[in-house]
gemmi code that builds the backbone of each chain (N, CA, C; Angstrom):
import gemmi

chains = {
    "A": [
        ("UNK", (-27.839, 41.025, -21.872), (-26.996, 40.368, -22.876), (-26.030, 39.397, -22.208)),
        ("UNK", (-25.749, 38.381, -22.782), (-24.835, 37.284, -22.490), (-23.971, 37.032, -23.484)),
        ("UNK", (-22.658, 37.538, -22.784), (-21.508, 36.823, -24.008), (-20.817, 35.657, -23.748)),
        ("UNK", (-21.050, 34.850, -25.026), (-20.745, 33.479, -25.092), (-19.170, 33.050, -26.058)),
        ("UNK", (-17.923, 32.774, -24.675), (-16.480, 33.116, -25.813), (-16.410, 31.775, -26.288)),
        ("UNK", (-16.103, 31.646, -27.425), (-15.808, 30.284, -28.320), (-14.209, 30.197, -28.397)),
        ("UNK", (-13.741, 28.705, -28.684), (-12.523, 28.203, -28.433), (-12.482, 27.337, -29.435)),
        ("UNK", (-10.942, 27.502, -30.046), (-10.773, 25.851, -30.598), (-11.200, 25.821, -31.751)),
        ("UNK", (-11.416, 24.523, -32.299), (-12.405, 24.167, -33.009), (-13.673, 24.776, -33.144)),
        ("UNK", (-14.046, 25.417, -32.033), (-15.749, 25.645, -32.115), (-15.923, 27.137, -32.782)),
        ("UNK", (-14.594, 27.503, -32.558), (-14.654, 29.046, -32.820), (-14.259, 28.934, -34.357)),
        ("UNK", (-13.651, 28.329, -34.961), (-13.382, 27.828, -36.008), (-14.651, 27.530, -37.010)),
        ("UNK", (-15.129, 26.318, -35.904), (-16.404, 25.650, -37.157), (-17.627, 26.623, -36.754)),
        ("UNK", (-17.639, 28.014, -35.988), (-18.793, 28.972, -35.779), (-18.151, 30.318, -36.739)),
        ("UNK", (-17.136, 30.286, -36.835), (-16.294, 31.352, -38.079), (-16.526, 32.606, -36.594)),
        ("UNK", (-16.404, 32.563, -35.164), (-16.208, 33.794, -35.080), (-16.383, 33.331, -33.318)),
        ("UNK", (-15.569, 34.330, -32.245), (-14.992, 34.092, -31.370), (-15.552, 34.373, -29.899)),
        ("UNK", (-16.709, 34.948, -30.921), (-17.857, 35.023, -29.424), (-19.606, 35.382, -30.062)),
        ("UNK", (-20.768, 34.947, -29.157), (-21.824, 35.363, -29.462), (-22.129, 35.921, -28.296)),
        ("UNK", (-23.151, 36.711, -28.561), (-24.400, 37.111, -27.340), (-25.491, 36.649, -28.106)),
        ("UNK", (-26.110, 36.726, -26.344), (-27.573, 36.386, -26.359), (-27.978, 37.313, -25.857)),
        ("UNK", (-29.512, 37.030, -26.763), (-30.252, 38.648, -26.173), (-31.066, 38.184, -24.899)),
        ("UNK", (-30.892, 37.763, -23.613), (-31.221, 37.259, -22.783), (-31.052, 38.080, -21.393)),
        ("UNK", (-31.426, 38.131, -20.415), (-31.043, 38.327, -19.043), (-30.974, 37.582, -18.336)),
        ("UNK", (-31.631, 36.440, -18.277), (-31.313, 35.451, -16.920), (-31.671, 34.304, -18.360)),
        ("UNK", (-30.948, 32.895, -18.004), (-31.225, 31.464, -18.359), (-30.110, 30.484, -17.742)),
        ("UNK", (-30.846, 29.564, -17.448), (-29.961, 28.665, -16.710), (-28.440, 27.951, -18.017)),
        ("UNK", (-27.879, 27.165, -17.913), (-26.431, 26.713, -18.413), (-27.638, 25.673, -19.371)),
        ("UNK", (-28.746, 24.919, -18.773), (-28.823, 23.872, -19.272), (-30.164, 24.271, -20.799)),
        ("UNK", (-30.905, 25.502, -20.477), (-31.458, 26.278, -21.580), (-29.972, 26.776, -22.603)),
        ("UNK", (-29.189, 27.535, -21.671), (-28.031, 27.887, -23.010), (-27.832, 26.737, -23.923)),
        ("UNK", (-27.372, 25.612, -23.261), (-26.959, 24.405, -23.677), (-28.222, 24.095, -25.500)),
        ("UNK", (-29.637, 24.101, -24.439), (-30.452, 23.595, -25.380), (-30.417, 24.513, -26.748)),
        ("UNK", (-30.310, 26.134, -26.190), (-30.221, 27.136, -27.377), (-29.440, 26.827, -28.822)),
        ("UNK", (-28.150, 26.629, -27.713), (-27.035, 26.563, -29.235), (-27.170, 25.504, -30.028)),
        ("UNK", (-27.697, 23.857, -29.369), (-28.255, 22.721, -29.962), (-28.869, 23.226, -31.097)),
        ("UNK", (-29.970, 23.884, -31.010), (-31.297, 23.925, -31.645), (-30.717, 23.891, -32.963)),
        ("UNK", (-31.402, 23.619, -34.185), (-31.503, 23.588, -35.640), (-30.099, 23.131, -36.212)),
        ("UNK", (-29.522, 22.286, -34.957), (-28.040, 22.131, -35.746), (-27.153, 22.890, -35.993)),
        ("UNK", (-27.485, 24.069, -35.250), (-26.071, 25.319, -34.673), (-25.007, 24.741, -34.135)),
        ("UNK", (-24.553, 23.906, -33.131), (-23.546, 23.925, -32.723), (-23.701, 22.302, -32.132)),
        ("UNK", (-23.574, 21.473, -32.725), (-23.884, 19.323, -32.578), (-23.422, 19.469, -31.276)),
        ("UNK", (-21.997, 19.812, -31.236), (-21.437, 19.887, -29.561), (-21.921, 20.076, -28.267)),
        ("UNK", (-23.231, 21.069, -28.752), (-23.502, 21.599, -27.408), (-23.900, 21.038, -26.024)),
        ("UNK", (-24.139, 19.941, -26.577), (-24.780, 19.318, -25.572), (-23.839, 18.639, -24.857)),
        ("UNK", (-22.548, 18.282, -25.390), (-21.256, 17.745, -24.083), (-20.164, 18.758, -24.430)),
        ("UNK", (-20.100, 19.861, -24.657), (-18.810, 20.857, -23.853), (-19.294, 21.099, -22.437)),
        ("UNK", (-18.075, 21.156, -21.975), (-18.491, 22.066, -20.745), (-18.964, 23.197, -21.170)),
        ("UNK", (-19.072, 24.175, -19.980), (-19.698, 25.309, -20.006), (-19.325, 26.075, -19.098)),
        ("UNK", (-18.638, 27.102, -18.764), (-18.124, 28.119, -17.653), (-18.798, 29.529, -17.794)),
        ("UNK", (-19.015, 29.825, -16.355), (-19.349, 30.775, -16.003), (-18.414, 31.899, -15.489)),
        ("UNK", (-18.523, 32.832, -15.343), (-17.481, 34.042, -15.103), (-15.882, 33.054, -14.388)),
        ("UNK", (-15.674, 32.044, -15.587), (-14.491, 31.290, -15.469), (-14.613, 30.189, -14.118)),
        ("UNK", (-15.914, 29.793, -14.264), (-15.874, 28.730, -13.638), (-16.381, 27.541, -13.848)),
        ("UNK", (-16.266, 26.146, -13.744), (-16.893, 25.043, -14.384), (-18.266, 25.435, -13.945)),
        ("UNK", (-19.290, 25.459, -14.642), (-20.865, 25.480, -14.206), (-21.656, 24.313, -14.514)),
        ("UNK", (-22.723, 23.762, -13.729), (-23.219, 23.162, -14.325), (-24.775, 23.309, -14.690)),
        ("UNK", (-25.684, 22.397, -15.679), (-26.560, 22.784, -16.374), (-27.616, 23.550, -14.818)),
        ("UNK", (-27.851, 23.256, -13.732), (-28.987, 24.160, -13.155), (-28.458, 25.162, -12.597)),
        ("UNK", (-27.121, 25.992, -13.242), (-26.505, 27.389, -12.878), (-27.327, 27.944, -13.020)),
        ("UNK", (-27.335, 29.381, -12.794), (-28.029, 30.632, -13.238), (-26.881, 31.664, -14.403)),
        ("UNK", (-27.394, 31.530, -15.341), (-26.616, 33.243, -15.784), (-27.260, 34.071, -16.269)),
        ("UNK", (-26.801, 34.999, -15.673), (-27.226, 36.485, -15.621), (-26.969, 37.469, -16.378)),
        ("UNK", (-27.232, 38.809, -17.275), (-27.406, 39.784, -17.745), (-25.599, 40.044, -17.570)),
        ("UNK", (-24.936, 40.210, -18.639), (-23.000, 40.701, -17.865), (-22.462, 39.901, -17.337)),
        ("UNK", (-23.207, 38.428, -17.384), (-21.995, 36.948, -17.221), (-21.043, 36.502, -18.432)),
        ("UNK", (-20.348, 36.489, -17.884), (-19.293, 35.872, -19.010), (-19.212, 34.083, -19.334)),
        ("UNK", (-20.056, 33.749, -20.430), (-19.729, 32.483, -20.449), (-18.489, 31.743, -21.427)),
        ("UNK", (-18.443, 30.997, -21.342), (-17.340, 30.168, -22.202), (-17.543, 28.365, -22.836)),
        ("UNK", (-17.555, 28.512, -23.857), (-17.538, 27.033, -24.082), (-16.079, 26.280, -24.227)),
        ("UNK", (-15.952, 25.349, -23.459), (-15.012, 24.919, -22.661), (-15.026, 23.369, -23.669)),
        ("UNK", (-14.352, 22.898, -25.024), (-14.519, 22.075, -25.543), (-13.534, 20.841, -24.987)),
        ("UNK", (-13.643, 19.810, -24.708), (-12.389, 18.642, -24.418), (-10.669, 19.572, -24.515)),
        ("UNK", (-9.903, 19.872, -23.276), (-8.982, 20.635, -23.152), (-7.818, 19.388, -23.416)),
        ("UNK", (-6.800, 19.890, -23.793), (-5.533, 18.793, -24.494), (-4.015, 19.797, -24.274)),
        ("UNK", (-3.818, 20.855, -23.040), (-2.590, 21.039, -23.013), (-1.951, 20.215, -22.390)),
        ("UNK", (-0.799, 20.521, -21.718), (0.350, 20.123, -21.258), (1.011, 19.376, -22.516)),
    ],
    "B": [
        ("UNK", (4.631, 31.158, -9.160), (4.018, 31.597, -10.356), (3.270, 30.264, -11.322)),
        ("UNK", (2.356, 31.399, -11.274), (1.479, 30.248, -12.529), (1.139, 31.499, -14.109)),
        ("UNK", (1.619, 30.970, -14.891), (0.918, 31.774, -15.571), (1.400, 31.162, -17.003)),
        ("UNK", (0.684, 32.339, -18.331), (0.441, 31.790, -19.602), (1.466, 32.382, -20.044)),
        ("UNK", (2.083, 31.959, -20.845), (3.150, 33.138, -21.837), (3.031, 32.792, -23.607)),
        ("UNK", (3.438, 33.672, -24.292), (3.515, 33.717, -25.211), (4.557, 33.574, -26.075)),
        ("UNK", (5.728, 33.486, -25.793), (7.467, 33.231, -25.724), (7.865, 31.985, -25.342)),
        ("UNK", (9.295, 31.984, -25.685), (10.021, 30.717, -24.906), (9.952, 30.837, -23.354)),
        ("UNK", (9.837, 29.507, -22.429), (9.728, 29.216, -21.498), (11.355, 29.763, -20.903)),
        ("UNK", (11.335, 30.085, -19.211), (12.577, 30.011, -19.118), (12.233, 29.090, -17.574)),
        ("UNK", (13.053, 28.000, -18.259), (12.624, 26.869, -16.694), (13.337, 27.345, -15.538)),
        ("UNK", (14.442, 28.141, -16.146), (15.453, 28.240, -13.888), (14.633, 29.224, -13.378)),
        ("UNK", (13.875, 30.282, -14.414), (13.039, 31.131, -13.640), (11.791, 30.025, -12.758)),
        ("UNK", (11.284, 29.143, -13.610), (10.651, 28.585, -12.693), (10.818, 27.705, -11.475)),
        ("UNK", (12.271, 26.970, -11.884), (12.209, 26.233, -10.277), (12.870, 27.175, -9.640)),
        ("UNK", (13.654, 28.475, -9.804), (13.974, 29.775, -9.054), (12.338, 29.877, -7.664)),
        ("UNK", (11.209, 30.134, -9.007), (10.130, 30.254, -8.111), (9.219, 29.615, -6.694)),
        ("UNK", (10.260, 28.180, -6.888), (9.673, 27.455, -6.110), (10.590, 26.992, -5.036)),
        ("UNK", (12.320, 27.760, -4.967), (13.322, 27.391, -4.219), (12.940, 28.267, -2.684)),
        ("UNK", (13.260, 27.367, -1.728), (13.796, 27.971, -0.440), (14.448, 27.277, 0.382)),
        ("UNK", (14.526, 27.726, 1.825), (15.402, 27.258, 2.763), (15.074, 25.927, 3.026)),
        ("UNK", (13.408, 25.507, 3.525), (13.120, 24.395, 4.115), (12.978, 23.114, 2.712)),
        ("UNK", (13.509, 23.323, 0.916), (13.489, 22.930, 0.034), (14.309, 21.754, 0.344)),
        ("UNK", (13.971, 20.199, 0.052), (14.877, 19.359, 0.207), (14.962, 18.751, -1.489)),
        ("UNK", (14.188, 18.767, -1.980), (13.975, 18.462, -3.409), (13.147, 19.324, -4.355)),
        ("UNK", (13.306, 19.097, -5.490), (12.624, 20.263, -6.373), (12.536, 19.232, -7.346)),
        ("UNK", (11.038, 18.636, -7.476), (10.803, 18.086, -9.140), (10.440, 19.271, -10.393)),
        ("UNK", (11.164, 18.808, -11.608), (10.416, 19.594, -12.562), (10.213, 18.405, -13.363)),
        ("UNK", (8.695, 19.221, -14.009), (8.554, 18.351, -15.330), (8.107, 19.394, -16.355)),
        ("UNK", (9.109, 18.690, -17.506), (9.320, 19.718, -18.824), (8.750, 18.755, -20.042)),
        ("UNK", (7.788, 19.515, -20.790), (6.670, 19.005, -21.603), (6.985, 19.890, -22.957)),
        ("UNK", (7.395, 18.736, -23.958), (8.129, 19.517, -24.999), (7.546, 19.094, -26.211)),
        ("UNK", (7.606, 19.873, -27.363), (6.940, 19.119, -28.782), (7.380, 17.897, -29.490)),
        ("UNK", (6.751, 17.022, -29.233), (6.709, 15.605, -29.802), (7.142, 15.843, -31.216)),
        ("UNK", (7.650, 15.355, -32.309), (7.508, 15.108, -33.536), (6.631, 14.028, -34.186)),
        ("UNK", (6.868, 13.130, -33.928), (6.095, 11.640, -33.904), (5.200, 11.092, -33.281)),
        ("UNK", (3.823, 11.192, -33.797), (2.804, 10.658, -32.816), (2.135, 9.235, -33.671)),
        ("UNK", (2.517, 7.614, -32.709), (1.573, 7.364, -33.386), (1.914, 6.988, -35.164)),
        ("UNK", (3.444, 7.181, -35.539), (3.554, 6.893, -36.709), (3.366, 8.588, -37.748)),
        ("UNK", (2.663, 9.370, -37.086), (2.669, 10.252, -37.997), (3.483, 11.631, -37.396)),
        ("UNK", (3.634, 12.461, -38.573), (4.945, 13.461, -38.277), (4.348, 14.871, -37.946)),
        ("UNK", (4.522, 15.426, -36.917), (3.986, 16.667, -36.655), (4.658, 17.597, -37.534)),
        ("UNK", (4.644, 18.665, -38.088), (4.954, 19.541, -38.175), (5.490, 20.463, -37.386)),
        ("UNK", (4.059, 21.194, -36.483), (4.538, 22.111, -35.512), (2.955, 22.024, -34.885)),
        ("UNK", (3.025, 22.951, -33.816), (1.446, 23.184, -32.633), (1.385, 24.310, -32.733)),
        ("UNK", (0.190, 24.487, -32.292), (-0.467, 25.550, -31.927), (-1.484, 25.492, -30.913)),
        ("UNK", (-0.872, 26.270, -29.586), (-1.510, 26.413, -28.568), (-2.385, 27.162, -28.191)),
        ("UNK", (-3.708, 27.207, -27.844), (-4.666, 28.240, -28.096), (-4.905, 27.913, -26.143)),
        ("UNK", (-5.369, 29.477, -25.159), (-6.035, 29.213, -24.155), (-7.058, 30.389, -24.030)),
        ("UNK", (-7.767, 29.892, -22.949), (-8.911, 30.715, -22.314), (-8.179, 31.530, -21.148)),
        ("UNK", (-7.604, 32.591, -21.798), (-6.163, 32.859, -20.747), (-6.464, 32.884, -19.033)),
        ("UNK", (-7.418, 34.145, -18.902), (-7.490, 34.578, -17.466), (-8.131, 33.386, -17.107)),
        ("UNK", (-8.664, 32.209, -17.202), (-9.658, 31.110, -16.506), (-8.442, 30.039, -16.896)),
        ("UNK", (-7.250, 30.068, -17.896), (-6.344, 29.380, -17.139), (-5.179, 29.325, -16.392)),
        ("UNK", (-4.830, 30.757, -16.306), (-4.271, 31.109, -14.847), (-5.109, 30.846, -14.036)),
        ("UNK", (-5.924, 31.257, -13.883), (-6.936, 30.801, -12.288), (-6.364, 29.381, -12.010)),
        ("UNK", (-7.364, 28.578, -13.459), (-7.105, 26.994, -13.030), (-5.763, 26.305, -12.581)),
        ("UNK", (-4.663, 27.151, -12.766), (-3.243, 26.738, -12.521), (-2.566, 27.038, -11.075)),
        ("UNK", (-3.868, 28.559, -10.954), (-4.006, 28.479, -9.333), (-3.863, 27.605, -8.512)),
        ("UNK", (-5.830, 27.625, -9.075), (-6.241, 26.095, -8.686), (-5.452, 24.891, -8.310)),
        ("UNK", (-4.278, 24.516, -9.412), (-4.126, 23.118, -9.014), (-2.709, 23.618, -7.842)),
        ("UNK", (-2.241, 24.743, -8.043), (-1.350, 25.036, -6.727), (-1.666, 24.725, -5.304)),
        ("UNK", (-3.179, 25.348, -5.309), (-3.953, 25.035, -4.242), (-3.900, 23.711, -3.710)),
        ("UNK", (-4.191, 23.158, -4.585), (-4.948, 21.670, -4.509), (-3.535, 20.837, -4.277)),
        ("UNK", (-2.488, 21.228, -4.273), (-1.320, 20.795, -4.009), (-1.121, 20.927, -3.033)),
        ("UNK", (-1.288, 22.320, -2.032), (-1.056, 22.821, -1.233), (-2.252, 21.974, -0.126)),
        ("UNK", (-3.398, 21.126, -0.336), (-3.835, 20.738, 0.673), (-3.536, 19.697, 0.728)),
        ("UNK", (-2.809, 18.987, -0.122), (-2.758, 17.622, -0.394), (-0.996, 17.817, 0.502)),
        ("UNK", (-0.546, 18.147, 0.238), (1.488, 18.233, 0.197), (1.445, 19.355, 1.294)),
        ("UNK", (0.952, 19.949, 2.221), (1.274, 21.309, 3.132), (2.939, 21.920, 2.963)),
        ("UNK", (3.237, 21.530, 2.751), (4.712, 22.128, 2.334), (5.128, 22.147, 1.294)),
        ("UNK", (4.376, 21.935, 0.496), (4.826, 21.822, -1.032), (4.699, 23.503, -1.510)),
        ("UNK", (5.655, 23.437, -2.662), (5.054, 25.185, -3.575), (5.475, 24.827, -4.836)),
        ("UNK", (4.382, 24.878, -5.758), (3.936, 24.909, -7.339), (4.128, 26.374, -7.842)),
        ("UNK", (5.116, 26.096, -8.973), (5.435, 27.125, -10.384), (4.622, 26.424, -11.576)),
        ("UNK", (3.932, 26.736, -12.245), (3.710, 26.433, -13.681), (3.484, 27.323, -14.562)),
        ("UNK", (4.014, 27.114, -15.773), (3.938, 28.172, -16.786), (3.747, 27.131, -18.000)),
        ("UNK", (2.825, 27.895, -18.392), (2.672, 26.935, -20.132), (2.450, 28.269, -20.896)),
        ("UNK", (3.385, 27.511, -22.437), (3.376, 28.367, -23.532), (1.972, 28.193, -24.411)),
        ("UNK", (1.816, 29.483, -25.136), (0.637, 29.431, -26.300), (1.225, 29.779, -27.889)),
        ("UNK", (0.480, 29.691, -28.703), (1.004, 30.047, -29.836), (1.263, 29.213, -30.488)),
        ("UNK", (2.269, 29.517, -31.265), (3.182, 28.457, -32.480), (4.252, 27.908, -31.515)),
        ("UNK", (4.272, 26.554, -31.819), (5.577, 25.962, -30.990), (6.179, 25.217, -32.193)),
        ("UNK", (7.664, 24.784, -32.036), (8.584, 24.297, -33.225), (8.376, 22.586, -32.215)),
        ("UNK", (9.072, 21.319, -32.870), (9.353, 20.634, -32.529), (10.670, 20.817, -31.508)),
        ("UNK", (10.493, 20.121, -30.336), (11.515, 19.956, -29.131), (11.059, 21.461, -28.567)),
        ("UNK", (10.129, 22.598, -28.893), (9.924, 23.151, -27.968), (9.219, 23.117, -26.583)),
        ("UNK", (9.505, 24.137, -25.635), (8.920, 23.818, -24.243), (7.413, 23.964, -24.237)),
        ("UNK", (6.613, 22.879, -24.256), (5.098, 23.727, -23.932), (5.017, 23.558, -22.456)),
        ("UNK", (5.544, 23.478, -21.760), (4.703, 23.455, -20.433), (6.090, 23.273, -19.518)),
        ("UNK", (5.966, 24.181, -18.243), (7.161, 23.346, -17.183), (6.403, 23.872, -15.406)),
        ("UNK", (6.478, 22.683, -15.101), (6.120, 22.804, -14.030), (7.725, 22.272, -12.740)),
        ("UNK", (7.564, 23.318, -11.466), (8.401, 22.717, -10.871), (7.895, 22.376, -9.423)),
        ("UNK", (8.165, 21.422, -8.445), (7.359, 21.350, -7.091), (8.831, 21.301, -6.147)),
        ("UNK", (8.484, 21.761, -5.226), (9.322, 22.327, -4.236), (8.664, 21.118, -2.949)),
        ("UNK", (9.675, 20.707, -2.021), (8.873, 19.769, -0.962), (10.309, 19.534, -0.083)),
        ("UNK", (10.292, 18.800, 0.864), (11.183, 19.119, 1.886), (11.759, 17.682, 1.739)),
        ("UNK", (10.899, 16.572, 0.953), (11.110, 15.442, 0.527), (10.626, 15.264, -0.804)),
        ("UNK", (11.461, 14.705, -1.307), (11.403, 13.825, -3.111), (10.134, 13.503, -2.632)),
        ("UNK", (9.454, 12.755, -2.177), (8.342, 11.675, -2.294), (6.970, 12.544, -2.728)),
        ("UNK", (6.956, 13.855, -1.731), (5.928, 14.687, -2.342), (6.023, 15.337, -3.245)),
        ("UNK", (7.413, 15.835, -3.428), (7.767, 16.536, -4.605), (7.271, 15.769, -6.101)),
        ("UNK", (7.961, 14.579, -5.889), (7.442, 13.891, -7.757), (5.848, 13.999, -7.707)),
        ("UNK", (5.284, 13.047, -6.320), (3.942, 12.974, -6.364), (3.077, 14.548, -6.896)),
        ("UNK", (3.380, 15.153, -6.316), (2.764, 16.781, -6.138), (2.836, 17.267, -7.915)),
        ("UNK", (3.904, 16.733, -8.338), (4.632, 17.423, -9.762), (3.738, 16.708, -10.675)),
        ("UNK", (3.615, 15.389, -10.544), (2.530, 14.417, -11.708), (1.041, 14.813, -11.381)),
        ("UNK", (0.592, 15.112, -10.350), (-0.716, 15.676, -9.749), (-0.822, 16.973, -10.713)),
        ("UNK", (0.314, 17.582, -10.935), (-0.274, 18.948, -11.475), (-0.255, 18.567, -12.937)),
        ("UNK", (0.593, 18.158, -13.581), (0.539, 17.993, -14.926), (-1.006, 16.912, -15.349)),
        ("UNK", (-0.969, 15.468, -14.711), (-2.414, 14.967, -15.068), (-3.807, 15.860, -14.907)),
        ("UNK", (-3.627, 16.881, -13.917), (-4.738, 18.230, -13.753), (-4.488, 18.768, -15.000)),
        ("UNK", (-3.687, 19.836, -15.259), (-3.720, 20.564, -16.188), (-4.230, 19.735, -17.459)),
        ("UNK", (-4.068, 18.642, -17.897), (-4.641, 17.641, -18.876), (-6.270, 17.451, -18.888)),
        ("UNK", (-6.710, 17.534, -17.869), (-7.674, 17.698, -17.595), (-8.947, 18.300, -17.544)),
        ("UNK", (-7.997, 19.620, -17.051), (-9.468, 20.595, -16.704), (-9.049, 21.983, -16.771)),
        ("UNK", (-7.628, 22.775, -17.501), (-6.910, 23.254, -17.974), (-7.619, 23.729, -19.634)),
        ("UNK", (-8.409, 25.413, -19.543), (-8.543, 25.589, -20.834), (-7.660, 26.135, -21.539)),
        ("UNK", (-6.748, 25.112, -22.497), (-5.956, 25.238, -22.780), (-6.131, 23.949, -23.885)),
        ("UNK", (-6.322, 24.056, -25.590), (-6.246, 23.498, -26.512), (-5.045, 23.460, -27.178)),
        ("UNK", (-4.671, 22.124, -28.139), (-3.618, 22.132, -29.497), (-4.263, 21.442, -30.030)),
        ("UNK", (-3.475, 22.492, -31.467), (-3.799, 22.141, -32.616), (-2.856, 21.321, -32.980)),
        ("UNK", (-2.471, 20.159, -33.893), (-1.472, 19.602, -34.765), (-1.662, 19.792, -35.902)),
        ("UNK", (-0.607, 20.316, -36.936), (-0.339, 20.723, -38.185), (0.826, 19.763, -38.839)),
        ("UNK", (-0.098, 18.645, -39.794), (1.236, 17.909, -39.941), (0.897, 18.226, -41.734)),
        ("UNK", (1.718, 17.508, -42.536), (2.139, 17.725, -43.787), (0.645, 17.645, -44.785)),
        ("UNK", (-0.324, 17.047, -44.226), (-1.399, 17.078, -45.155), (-2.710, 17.518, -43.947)),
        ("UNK", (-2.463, 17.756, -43.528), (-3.987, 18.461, -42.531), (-3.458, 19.119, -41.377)),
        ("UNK", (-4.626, 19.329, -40.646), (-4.402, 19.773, -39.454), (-5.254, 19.600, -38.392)),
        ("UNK", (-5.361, 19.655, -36.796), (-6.689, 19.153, -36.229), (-6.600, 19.658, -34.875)),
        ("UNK", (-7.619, 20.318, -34.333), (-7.466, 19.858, -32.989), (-7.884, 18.672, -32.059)),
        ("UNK", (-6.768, 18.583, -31.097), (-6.912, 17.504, -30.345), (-7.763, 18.017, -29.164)),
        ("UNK", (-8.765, 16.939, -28.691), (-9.801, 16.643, -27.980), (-8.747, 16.035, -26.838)),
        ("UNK", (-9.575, 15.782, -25.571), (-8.752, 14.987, -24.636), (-8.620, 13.454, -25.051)),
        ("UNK", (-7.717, 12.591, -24.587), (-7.744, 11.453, -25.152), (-7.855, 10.786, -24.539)),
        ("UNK", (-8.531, 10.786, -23.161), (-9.351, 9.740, -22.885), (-11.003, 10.525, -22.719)),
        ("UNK", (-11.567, 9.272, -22.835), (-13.143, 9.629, -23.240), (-14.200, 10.374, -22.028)),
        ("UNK", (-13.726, 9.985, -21.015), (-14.141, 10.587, -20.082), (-13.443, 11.452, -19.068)),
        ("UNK", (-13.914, 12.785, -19.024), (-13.187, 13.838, -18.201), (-13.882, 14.456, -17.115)),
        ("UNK", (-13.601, 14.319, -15.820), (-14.397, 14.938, -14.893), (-13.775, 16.605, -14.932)),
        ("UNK", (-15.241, 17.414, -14.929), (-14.866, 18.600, -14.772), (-14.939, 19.248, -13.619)),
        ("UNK", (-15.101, 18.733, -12.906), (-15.856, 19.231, -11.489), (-15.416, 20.809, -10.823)),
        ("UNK", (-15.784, 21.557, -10.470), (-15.285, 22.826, -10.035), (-14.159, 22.682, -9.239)),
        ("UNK", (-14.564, 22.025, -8.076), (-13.098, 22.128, -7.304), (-12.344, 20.797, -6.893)),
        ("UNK", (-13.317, 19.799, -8.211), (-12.731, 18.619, -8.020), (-11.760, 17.548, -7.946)),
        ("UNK", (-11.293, 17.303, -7.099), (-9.829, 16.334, -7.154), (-9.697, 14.993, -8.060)),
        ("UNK", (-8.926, 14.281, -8.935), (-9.394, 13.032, -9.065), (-9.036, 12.093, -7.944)),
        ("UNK", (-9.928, 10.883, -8.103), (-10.035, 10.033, -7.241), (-8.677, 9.335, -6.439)),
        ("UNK", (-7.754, 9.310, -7.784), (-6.626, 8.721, -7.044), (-6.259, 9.412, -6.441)),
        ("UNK", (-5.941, 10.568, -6.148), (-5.462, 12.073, -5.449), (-6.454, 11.831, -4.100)),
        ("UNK", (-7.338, 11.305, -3.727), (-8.668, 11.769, -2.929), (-7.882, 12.314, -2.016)),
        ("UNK", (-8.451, 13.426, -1.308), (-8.059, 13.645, 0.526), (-8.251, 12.662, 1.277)),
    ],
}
model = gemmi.Model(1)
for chain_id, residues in chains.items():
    chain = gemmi.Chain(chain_id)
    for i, (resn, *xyz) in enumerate(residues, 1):
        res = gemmi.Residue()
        res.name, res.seqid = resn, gemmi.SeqId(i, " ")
        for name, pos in zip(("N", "CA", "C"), xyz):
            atom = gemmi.Atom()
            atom.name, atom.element = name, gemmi.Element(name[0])
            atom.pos, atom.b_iso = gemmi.Position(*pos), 0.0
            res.add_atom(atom)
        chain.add_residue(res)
    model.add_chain(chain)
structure = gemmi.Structure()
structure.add_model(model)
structure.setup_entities()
């Protein structure tokens, strides 16, 4: 399983603050394509994407108990 | 100290954090709620983060201070939540043995945290509400990446 934490807006326009996937291993750039698919999530394809809190990019690996995060355009300070 | 809070900021705790003996200057920069953006009237914010990955990243830009400035030492603390107008969202302070690294070191961390800092606001003004995206169009995310003007 892969849990995927939502932020922002995304968690907003998904009505809820995290998914899993029923997955064990897929790279960042399959996740990426997943959430695309059927018009789930338009974004997916330019948020970042973090891995156990780190910028990842699409030929990462994640694994079974990775923590991912969608990381949408950040605006503190 | 770097870290997230949920409360009012208390800034002497932070440049407290960054005082010592070999200290010749101490920049802070204090980042407070706008009312007026742009012609239109905020209401109030709301700060949302990816907490534990943005302490790290606030680490991070301590670090990244620390190779750039060798004598420098970074405090930052940013607030989450509901903020009022003229409140503190953010204070950073830099410690340096000279002003010159100190300001430099202090704008280095705040244009980072803008950056690559998960850490969103919302604006809530009298007829909507929204979150803000970064505002410029292109953002390097790079893991342990510096921007260019910063280079080593």
């Amino acid at each position: 399983m892969i849990k995927v934490l939502l932020f922002a807006h995304l968690k907003e326009q998904l009505n809820r603050s995290e998914i899993t996937i029923d997955r064990n291993e897929m790279t960042v750039g399959e996740l990426r394509a997943k959430l695309g698919k059927d018009g789930f999530l338009p974004q997916a394809s330019s948020v970042m994407i973090a891995v156990n809190e780190e910028f990842a990019q699409d030929e990462d690996i994640i694994r079974d108990g990775d923590v991912v995060a969608l990381i949408p355009p950040v605006s503190g300070g | 100290m770097f870290d997230i809070v949920k409360g009012p900021i208390d800034v002497s705790k932070v440049i407290d954090a960054v005082a010592d003996r070999n200290t010749g200057a101490i920049v802070t920069f204090i980042g407070s709620v706008r009312e007026m953006t742009k012609g239109k009237k905020t209401l109030y914010l709301e700060y949302e983060a990816y907490e534990s990955m943005a302490k790290k990243k606030l680490e991070q830009i301590g670090s990244e201070i620390k190779t750039q400035f060798p004598d420098a030492k970074t405090a930052i603390v940013h607030r989450i939540g509901r903020l009022e107008i003229t409140d503190i969202a953010v204070a950073i302070a830099v410690s340096a043995p000279h002003r010159d690294d100190a300001y430099r070191a202090n704008r280095y961390a705040i244009e980072r945290i803008k950056e690559m800092v998960p850490i969103w606001k919302k604006e809530h003004w009298e007829n909507g509400e929204k979150w803000i995206g970064n505002q410029q169009e292109t953002v390097s995310y790079e893991k342990t990446g510096v921007p260019k003007e910063f280079g080593l």
